[in-house]
C-alpha positions in Angstrom: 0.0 0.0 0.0 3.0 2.3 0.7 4.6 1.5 -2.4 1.4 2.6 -4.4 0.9 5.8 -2.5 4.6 6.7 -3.2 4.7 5.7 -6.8 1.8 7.9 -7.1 2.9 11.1 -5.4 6.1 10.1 -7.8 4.5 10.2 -11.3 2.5 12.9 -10.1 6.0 14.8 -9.6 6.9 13.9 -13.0 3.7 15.2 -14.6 4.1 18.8 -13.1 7.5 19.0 -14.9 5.6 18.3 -18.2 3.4 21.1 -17.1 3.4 24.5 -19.2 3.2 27.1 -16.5 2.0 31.3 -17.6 4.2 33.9 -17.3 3.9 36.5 -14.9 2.6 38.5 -17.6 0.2 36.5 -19.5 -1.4 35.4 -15.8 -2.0 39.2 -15.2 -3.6 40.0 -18.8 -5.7 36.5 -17.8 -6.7 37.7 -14.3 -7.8 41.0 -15.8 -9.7 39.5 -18.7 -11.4 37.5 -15.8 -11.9 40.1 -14.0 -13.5 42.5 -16.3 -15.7 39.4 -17.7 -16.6 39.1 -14.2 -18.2 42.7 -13.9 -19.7 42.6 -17.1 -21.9 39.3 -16.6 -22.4 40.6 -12.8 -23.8 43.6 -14.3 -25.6 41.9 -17.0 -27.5 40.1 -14.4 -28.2 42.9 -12.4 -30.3 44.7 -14.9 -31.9 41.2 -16.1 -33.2 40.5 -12.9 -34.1 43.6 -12.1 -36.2 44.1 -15.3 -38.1 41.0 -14.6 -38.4 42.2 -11.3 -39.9 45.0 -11.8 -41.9 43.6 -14.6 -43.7 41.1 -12.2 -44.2 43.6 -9.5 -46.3 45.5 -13.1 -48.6 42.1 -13.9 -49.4 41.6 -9.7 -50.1 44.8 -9.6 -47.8 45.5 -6.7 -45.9 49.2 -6.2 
């Protein structure tokens, strides 16, 4: 059982070395581009669900 949980932690050592990693760079343009998405479908949402909102509260017949 040991010998399986060590050959596992080992190819899992050699499979982070095959790994491409970002630059410093390209993960801050990524983050931002995240970010900015982020807002936009945040925002998106807001006025969506307030629409319908405020639609509803029309048909019921509420303020």
């Amino acid at each position: 059982m040991l010998e399986k949980i060590t050959n596992y932690f080992g190819s899992i050592g050699v499979e982070m070395k095959k790994v491409t990693w970002l630059s410093k760079d390209e993960l801050l343009s990524s983050t931002v581009i995240v970010g900015v998405f982020s807002v936009i479908v945040a925002i998106f949402l807001f006025f969506i669900d307030f629409g319908l909102s405020e639609l509803m509260s029309i048909f019921l017949g509420g303020n």
